[in-house]
N, C-alpha and C positions, 0 to 999 in steps of 0.2 A: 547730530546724534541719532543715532538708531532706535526714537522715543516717536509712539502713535500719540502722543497726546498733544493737540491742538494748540495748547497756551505754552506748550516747548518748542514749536514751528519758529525758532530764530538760531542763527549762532551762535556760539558760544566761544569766550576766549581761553586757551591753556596757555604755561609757557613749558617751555621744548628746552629739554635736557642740552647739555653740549653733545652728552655722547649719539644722543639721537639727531643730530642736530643735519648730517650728512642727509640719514633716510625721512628727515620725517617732510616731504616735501610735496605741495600742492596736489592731490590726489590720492594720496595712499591708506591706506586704510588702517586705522587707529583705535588705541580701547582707552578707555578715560572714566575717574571715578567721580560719577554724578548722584548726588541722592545715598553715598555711604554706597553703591552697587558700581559694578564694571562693567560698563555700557559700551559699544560697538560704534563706530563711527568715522567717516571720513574728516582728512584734513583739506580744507577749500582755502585759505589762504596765508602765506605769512607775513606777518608786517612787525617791523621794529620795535611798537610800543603799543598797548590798548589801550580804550578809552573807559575801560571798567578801572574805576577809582578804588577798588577793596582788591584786598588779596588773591590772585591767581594760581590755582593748581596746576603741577604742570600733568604734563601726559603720562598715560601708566606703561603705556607700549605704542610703538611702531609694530603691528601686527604682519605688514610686510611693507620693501622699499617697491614693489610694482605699481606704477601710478595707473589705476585703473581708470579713472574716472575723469574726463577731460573737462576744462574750461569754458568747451561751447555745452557739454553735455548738462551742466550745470546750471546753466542759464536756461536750457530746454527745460527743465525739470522746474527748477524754481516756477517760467513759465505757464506749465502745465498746472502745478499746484494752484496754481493764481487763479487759473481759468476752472478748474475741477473744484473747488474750495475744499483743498487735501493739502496734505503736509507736504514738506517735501521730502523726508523723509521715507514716506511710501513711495515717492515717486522712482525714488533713487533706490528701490528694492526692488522695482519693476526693472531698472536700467541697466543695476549691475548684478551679473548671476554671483552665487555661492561662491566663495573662493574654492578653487583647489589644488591643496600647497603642491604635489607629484607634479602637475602640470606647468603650475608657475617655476617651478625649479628646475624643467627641463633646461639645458644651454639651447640656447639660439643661434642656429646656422646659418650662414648664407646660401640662402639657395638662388643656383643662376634660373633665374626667369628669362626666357627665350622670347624674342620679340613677339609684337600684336601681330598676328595676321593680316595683310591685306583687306580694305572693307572691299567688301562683296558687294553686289546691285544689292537695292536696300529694298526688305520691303513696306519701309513707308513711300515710296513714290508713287502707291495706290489713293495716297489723300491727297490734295492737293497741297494740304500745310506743312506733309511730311518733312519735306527735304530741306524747307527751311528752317524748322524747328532745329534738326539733327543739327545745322549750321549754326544754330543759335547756343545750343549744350556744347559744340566744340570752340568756339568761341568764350563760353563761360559767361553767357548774357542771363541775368533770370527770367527764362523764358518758361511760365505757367500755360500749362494746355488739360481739359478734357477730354478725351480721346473715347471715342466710341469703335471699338473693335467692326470689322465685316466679317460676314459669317463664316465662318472656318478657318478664321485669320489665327497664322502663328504666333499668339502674342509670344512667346518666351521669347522666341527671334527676335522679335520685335523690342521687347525691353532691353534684349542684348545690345543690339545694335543701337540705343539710345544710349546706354553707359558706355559702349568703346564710345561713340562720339564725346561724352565726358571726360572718360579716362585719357582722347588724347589730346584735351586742352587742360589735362595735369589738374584734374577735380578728383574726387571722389563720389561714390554713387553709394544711397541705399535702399536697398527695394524692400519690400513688403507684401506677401502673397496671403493669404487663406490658411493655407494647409501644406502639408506633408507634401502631398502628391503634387500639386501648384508647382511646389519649394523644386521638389527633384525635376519638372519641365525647364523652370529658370535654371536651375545648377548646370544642366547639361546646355541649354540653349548658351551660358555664359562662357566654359569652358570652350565652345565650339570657338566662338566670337572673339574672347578676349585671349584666350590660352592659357595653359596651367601659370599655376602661381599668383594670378591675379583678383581671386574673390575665394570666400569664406559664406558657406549656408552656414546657419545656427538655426539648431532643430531642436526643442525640448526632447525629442524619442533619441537625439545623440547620444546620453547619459553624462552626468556629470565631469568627468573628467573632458572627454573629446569635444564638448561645447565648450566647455571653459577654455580649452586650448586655442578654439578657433576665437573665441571672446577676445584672447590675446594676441591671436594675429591682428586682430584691427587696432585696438588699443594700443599697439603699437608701433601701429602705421603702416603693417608691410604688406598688405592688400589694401586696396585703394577701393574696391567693390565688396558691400556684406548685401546678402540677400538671406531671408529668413521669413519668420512667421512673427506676429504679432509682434515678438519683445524686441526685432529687429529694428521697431522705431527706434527704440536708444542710438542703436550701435557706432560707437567712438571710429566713427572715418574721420581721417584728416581733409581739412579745406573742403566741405562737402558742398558739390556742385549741382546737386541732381537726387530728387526723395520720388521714390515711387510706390505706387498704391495699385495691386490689380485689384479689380471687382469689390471695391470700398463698400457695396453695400449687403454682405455679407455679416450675419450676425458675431462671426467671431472674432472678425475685428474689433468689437469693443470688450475691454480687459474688465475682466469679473471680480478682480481686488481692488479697494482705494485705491487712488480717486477715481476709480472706473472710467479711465481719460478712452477714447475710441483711437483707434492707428491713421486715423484719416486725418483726426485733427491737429494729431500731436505732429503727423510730417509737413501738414500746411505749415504749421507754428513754426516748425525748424526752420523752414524753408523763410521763412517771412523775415525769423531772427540771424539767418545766416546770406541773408540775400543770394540763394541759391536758386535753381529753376526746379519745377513739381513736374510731375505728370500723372493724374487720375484717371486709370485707363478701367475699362471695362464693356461685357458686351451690351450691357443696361448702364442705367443713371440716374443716379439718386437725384433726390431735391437739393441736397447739399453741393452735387455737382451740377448741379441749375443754378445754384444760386452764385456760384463760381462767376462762372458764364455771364451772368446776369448784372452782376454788380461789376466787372471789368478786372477782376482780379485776375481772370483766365481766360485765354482763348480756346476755340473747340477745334478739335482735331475729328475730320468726319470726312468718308469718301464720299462722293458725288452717288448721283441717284444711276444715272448710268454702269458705275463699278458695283454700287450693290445689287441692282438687279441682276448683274452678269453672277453674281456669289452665292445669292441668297439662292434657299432649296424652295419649292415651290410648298404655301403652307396655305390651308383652306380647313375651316372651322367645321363642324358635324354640321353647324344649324341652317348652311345653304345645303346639305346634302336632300336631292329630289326624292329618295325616297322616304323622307317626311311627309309629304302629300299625300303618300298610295302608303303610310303606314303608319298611325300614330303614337304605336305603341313605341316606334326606333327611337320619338324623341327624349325618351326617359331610357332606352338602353345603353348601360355601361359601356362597353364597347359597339358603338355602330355598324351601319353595315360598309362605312367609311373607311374605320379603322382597321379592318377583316381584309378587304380588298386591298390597300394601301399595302398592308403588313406580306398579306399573301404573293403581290408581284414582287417587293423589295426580295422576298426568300427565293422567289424564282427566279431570280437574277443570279443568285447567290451573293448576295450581301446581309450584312446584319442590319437588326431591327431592335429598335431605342426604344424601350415603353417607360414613363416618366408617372411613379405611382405618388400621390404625395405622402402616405402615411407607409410607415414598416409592420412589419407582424403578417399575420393570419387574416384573423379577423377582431381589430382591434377594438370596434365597438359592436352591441346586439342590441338588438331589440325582438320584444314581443312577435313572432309569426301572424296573429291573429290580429290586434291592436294596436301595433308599431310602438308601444307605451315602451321606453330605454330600460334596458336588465341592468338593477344596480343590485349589490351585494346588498345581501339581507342583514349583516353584521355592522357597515362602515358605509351603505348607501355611495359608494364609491363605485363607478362601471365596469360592467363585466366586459370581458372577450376570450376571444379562444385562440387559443395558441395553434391549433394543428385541426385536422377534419376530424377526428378520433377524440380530441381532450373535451375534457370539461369545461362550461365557464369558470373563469378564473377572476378574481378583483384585480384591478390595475393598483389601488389603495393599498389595501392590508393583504395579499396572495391568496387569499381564500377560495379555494375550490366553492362552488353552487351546484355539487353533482341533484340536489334535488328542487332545484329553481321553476319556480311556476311565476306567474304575471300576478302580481298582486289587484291589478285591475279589472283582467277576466279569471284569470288560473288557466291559461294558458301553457299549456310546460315547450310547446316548441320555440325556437328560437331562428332568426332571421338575421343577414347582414345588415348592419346600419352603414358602418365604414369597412372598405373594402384593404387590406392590407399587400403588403408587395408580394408575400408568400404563396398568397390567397390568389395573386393575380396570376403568377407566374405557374401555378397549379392550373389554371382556367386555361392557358395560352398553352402550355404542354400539351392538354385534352385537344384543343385548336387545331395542333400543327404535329400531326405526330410523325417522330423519326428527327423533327428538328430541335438541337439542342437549346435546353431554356437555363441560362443564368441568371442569378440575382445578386445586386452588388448594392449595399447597404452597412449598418452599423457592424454587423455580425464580421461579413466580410466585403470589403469594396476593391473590385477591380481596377488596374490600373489601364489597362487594353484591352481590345477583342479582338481574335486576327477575322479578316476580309473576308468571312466565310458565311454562309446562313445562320444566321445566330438568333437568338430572341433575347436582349439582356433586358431583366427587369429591375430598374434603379429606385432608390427614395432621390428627392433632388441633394445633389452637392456631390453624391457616389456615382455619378454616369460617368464608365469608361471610355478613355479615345478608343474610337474605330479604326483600324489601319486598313490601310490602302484609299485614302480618302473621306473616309467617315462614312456617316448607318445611311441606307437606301432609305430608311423610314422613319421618322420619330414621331411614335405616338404619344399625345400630354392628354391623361385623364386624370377624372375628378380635380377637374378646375375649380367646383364651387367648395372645396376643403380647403385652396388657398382663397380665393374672392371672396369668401364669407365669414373670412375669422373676423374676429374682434381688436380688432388692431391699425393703428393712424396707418402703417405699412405695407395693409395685406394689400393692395393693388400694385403696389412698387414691388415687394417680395415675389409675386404673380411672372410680374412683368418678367423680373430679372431670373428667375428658376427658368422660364419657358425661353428665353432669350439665351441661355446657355446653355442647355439642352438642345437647340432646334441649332444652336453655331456648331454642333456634331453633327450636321448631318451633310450628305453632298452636296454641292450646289444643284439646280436644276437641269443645265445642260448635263451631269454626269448621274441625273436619274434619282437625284434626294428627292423627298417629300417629307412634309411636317403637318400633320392633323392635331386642330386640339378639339377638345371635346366639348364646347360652351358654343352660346351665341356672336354669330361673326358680329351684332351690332355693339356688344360691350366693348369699351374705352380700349381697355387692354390687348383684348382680342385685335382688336382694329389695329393699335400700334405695332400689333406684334403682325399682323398680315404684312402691312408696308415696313415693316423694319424700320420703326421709326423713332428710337427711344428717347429722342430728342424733343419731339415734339409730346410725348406723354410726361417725360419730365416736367416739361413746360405747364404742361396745365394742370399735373398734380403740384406744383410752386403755389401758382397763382390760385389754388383751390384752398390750398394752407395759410397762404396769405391772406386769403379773406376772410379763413375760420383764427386766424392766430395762431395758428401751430407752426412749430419746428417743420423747418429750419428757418422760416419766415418771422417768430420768434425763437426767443430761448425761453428752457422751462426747466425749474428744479424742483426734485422730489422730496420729500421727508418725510422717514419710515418709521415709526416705532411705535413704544406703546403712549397712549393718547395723553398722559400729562407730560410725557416725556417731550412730545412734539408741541404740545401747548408750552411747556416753559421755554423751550428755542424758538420758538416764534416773536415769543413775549420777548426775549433779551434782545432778538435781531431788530438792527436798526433802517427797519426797508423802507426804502422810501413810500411816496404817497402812490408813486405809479406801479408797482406793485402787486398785481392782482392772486389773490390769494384763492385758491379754487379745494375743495373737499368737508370737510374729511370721506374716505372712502375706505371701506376695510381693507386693510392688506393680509399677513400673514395673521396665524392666530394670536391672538388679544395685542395685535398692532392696527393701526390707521395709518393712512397716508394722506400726504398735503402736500397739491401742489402749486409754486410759484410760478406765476408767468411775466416773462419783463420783456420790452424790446430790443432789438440785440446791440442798442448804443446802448444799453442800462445793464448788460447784462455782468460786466465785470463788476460793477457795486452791490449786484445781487450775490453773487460767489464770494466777494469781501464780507458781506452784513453778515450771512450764514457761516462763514468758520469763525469769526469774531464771535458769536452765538456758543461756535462748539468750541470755542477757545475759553472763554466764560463757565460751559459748565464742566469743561473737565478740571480746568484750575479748584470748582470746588468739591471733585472728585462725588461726580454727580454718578448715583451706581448704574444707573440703564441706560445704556447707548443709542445715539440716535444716528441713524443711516441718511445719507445726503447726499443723492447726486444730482449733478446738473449735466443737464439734455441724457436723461435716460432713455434707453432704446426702449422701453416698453413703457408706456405713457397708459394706458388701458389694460 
């Protein structure tokens, strides 16, 4: 039943009309009278007789005969709830969209679907593992790989050509991108490879009707490939041979409603309950795909050092640039005389030029001219910044204008950049370079291309457009120490992987790329990302987490609320002695948080004790809700 409440997380038995008796069949979606109300609900199985010894209600309606909701999909979910300590319920409103009836009631055609294309030379025969992997997915072996992209590799091609070798050992494939723009590279890469008729994208921006529709090509078997964003881990392929992940360590992969399961882990899990093969591809690599690797679950898919130096663009850090020596002030300049030079031959070539800003806006944070003291709003003590070279500070907090702001600490009234914004940057680089055009691709608006011409685009990361005709002559990465200094288990991973997909746009070296970043060549990162080595920084951010106890080296659960609320779920849960209970620490206003940390053989009796806790207080309809995830992505 379509019920959030914990202590209702089981089955329930009805008995089934005669007249229903045709539609009301293992998937279909059903309404049934629970509690005197008319509650929502799938039907998962029928059986001759129950073992509930009192009286049976039967069903109030078959809401429709279209079995949405498959058998293997069922078992994922339940799954997931287990490991998430979430209903399942929730899980199965992440899995199945909206009905909608116009859609479902269209007639179903036969459409002739025209043979697979010929495969083409492949381009995994650039790894060494390539060819025999592809062999392994046409065969239908569960072959698990980590796969580290080379720079400027086509992955959509690439994922293409992993699911034709699935599709023609008569499997099924589901992929899993980031985003929008990700989605429409695989759409077209798959249609090239496999030919029409044979896969379905589902995109939340399709609208309800045209996504549900494609919902129903799978669901009903008649593409064998779904590719999508996030909510595409569900998606009902038959016999699924093959779960794909690009760029797993992207925040939006983990789902922002109960039980807040991540895409990565939920297609591991499929893949593990369906004895099918994985593949976690990307230009970076998480801990989580170290730990892959490490424990023997998965093999690494990785070109030799030979092919990537022939790929990679030539990348060199400000802090070996010479003229530090003969000028001290370059080494505190925002853009060096590195980046100037770099930027200035790529345009003279006539190629475009990548600058990688981390933050969006203007100028999103200020400070005092005189004393560096941070401008917060004199109303809400919230920070100010300035939208444009002409406006006012403004609060980021409450919107309030400071057209009369002075420094409470000298009375200073001018004001200074603290953080430098894309708007702000792309306004400096205009003054630069003048006659050459300057775009910016960000939340506002993000580009999907640039053409091959002198360009300057200015991106936040995630919004950097492909370059065509080979990608950017230059890519410059500033304000490195906005990502290396946040407050976060991930900022050095997060680091890693923005800079390592930004710098895979640009040329290789023999065709005149370069990639500057703006930090010391001796830090960790810096380093990995000179040798393109994301493997080996994966490596020793593992083995750094594993000696501090952190994810993904253990597992950790959170618990959010307000503070008796969390002290009475702690008290009911029955954790074991190894257990270690870490906080309280403020969270949102008048809540705390606390968190569990267990080892990761402990970690399903940790997810068990906690919903058993919230199964306890919602049964006595306890009135404040307490928040619970485990392995939350923001741990600090």
């Amino acid at each position: 039943m379509d019920v959030s409440l914990a202590h209702l997380d089981r089955l329930f038995d009805y008995r089934v009309a005669s007249g229903d008796d045709e539609a009301a069949q293992p998937g279909v979606r059903v309404k049934v009278r629970f509690a005197g109300q008319l509650v929502n609900g799938f039907l998962l199985e029928r059986v001759e007789r129950s073992e509930h010894e009192g009286k049976l209600a039967f069903l109030e309606k078959v809401v429709s005969a279209e079995r949405v909701l498959d058998p293997e999909i069922v078992r994922l979910a339940r799954a997931v709830a287990d490991r998430y300590a979430g209903n399942l319920s929730d899980v199965l409103r992440l899995a199945v969209p909206p009905r909608h009836a116009r859609a479902e009631a269209q007639p179903v055609s036969d459409i002739d679907v025209p043979e697979m294309p010929e495969p083409s030379d492949s381009g995994w025969s650039g790894y060494p593992t390539g060819a025999a992997y592809l062999r392994a997915l046409h065969e239908g072996r569960p072959a698990r790989a980590v796969w580290s992209a080379t720079p400027g590799e086509d992955w959509p091609a690439r994922i293409a050509e992993a699911a034709a070798a699935t599709v023609r050992g008569g499997r099924g494939v589901v992929i899993v991108v980031a985003d929008a723009r990700d989605l429409d590279r695989v759409d077209r890469a798959l249609l090239a490879v496999l030919g029409a008729g044979r896969h379905v994208a589902l995109n939340a921006a399709l609208g309800p009707a045209e996504r549900y529709r494609r919902f129903l090509a799978a669901s009903r078997h008649r593409v064998p490939v779904v590719a999508g964003t996030r909510a595409a881990m569900f998606a009902p392929v038959a016999d699924v041979g093959l779960v794909v992940i690009w760029d797993d360590g992207d925040d939006v992969h983990a789902e922002p409603r109960s039980p807040y399961p991540h895409a990565r882990d939920v297609l591991l899990t499929r893949a593990q309950l369906a004895g099918c093969a994985a593949l976690v591809g990307g230009f970076a690599r998480t801990g989580e795909g170290q730990l892959l690797l490490e424990t023997g679950w998965a093999k690494e898919i990785v070109a030799d050092r030979v092919t990537l130096r022939r790929r990679s663009p030539m990348i060199a850090p400000t802090g070996d640039d010479p003229q530090l020596a003969r000028d001290p002030g370059a080494a505190i300049a925002r853009l060096p005389s590195l980046c100037w030079e770099t930027a200035r031959q790529a345009l003279a070539a006539g190629t475009p030029v990548l600058v990688q800003v981390p933050r969006r806006g203007y100028l999103p944070a200020v400070a005092c001219a005189e004393c560096r003291t941070p401008a917060r709003c004199p109303h809400c003590s919230g920070s100010l910044g300035l939208q444009g070279a002409r406006d006012v500070p403004t609060c980021h907090w409450c919107g309030r204008a400071a057209a009369a702001y002075s420094c409470p600490a000298c009375g200073e009234r001018r004001l200074r950049a603290s953080v430098t914004g894309a708007r702000r940057t792309a306004e400096e680089l205009g003054r630069a370079f003048p006659g050459v055009p300057v775009r910016t691709s960000g939340r506002d608006e993000i580009l999907d291309t640039v053409p091959a011409e002198a360009t300057v685009v200015v991106a936040t990361p995630g919004a950097e457009p492909v370059a065509e005709g080979g990608g950017y002559g230059a890519v410059l990465l500033l304000d490195t120490w906005a990502l290396l200094s946040r407050s976060d288990l991930r900022a050095a991973e997060e680091a890693m992987r923005r800079w390592l997909n930004a710098s895979a746009l640009a040329r290789s070296a023999p065709a005149g790329g370069r990639v500057v970043v703006v930090a010391d060549g001796s830090l960790v990162p810096v380093q990995a990302l000179l040798r393109w080595d994301p493997g080996w920084f994966a490596a020793r951010e593992l083995a750094e987490r594993r000696e501090l106890g952190f994810p993904p080296a253990a597992r950790m659960a959170s618990v959010t609320g307000p503070a008796t609320a969390v002290a009475e779920l702690l008290a009911q849960a029955r954790l074991d002695d190894d257990v270690e209970v870490l906080g309280p620490v403020p969270a949102d206003k008048d809540q705390e948080r606390m968190l569990l940390r267990v080892s990761r053989s402990r970690a399903a009796g940790l997810a068990h004790a906690l919903h058993e806790a919230a199964a306890m207080r919602s049964a006595r309809k306890a009135a404040v809700t307490v928040r619970v995830q485990v392995d939350p992505a923001d741990l600090f």
